[in-house]
Structure formats: structure tokens, C-alpha cells
N, C-alpha and C positions, 0 to 999 in steps of 0.2 A: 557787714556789707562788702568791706574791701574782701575779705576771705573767698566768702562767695564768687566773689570778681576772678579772684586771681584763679580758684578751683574749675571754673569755666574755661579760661583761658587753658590752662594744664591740659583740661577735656579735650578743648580742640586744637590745640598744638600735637597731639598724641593722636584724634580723627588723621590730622595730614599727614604725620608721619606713617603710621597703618596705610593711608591710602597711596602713598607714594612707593613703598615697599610692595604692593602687593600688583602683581603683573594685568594689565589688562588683555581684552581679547584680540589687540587689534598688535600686543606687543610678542605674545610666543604662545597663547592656547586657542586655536581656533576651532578647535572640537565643540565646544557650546555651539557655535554658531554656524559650524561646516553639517556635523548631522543634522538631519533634522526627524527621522523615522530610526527609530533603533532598534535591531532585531531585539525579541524577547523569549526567554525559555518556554517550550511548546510542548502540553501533556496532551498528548491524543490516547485515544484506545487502540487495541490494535485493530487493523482493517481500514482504519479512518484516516481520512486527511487531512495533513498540518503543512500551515504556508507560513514562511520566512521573510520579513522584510526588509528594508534598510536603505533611506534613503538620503542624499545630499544636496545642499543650494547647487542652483546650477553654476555659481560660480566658480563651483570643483570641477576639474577636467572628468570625473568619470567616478565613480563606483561597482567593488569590484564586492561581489557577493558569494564565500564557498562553502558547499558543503559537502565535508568529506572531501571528497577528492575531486570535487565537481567544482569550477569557477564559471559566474557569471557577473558577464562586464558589463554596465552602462552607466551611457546610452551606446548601444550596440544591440545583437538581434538574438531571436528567441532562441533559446536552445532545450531541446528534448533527449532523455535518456529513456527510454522506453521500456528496457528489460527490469530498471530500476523502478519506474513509475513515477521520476523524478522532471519536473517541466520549470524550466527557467524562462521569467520575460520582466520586459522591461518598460516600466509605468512612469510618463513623465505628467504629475500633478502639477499646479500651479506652483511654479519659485522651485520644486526640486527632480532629482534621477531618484527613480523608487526601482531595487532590482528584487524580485519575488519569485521565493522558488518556494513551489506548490510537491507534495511528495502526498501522490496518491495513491492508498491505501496501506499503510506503515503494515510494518513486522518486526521481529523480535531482533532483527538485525540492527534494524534501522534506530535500537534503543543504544541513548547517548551520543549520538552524532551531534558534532560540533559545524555549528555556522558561522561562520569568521564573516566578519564586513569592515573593509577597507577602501582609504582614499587615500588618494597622493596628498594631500595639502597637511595632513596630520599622522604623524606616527605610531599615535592610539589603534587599538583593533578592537571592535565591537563583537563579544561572542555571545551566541544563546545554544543552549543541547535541547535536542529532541529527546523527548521522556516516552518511550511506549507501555501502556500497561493494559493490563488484561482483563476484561472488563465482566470474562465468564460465559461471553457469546461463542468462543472458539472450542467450548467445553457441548455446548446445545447444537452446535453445527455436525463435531465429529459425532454427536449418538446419533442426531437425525440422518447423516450419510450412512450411517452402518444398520437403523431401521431399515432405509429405503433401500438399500444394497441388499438385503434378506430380502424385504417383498419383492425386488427386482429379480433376484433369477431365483424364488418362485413363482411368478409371473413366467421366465424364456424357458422354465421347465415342465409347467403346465402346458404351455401352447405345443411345445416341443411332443409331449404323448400324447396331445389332441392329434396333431398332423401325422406321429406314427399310427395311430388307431386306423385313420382314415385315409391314407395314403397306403396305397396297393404298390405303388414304385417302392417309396419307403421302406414297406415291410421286406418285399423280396430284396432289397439293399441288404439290411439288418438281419434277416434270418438265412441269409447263404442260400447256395444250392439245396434244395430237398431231396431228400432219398428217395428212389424211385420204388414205386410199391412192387411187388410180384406179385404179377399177374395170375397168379393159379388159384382157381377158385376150388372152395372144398362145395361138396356136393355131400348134402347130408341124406340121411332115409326118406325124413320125413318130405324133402323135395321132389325124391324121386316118385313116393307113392302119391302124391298130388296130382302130378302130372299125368295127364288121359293117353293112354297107346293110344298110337294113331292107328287105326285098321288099312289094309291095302285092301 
């Protein structure tokens, strides 16, 4: 029994020392408790749209969300890149700043872009990559363009020799000046012996 006793005691003399060593959140890591939304790595297909999140208690001065070469702050105001199809805004749910950037319709470019999420209160950076893959629709798209692009100008080349056929402007366009006939008619026998003398 005494063994047992003292084995107990050892146990938690060894709990307090562990727990005294080991830092709490309110003594130097406040990242548990400062994020609360953490971006995560995003497989879109290509064409499709992938959104970014990442947000903090409000009692962080601000969260700053980049991708690529793009930053957005909040709470602060929405921001659009439009050539990129890239839209940042800024979501405050209950207790936190949520900063979301929306990238619509990805491309091949856009494969591996890193989204960094940052706040002043922690020196941690939260990152996620954007993954683009090819899902075999950009392979059905370019045959159905290059079908329709053949029906297409057989279609403005058909209409095109309907409206020459029919079009009198048209033709005299297209066939030039015509040679002017000469005028000299041949007179054969057989015209002449048809023809009744006239009597005087």
C-alpha cells in the first residue's frame, strides 16, 4: 500500500512539473486562440472557382489575407482585380474578421498560388496553394469550337453564293466590265431567200 502511495505521489509531482514547463496560451502562443478560420489547400478544376478564407477574434487589430501578389485587409473594404477574376471582401461573423478571396474561373496559371494569412498579434503565417487540374472539359470545348468554326463559315460561304447568284449589283461587281459584242450581223443565204421582195 505504502508503494502504491508513494507511486501516486511521484505521478503527480511529475503532472505539476510537466504542467508548469509547458507555456500557456495567455503566456506566448496565441495563435490557438487568435485564429479561428484557417485557409486550406483548394483543388478546383480548371474553369471553376476556388475561395480562400481566414479569419480572426475580433480582438486582433485586423487580418491581412495574400494571394500572390494581391493583399487583403480586414476589416477594411472590398477589393476587385478584374483582368485576374480575383475578388476580395471582407466577412465579419459572430466573435471574428473572415477575409475571402473568391478567384473566378482558375487557369493553368493560377496552379500553385500560395495564400498567406497574417495578423499582427502572432508571428505565425497561415498558408494554403491553389491546386488546378484538368478535369478533360478544356479538351471537349476546343473540338466543339473547331466543329462549330467549320459549320460556321460553311454557313457565311453558302449565304455569300446565294446572295452572288441573286444579286445583279453583286455580279456586275465581281465579273468586271464586259466586252462589248460587235455589232455586225452575218446574213446568211438561207435569210436572204426567206425574205419576200418587196414589189414597187
Amino acid at each position: 500500500m505504502k508503494e502504491l502511495r508513494s507511486a501516486s505521489h511521484i505521478s503527480l509531482l511529475l503532472l505539476v512539473v510537466l504542467r508548469l514547463s509547458t507555456p500557456s496560451s495567455a503566456q506566448g502562443a496565441p495563435a490557438a486562440a487568435v485564429y479561428r478560420t484557417r485557409p486550406v489547400n483548394v483543388t478546383a478544376a480548371l474553369g471553376e472557382s476556388a475561395v480562400f478564407r481566414c479569419g480572426v477574434v475580433k480582438r486582433s487589430p485586423n487580418v491581412t489575407l495574400s494571394y500572390g501578389n494581391y493583399s487583403l485587409t480586414c476589416p477594411g473594404e472590398d477589393v476587385e482585380y478584374i483582368p485576374q477574376a480575383l475578388y476580395g471582401t471582407c466577412e465579419t461573423p459572430a466573435e471574428q474578421f473572415v477575409a475571402v478571396w473568391t478567384v473566378k474561373g482558375t487557369s493553368y496559371s493560377d496552379n500553385g498560388t500560395r495564400v498567406v494569412c497574417e495578423q499582427p498579434l502572432d508571428s505565425s503565417r497561415l498558408i494554403a496553394v491553389l491546386h488546378v487540374v484538368d478535369n478533360g472539359v478544356s479538351y471537349f470545348v476546343l473540338v466543339g469550337c473547331t466543329i462549330g468554326g467549320f459549320f460556321g463559315i460553311l454557313l457565311v460561304f453558302g449565304l455569300f453564293f446565294i446572295m452572288l447568284q441573286r444579286s445583279e449589283t453583286l455580279q456586275k461587281c465581281f465579273r468586271g466590265k464586259e466586252p462589248e459584242e460587235d455589232m455586225v450581223t452575218v446574213v446568211t443565204r438561207e435569210e436572204k431567200e426567206e425574205k419576200p421582195e418587196k414589189k414597187i
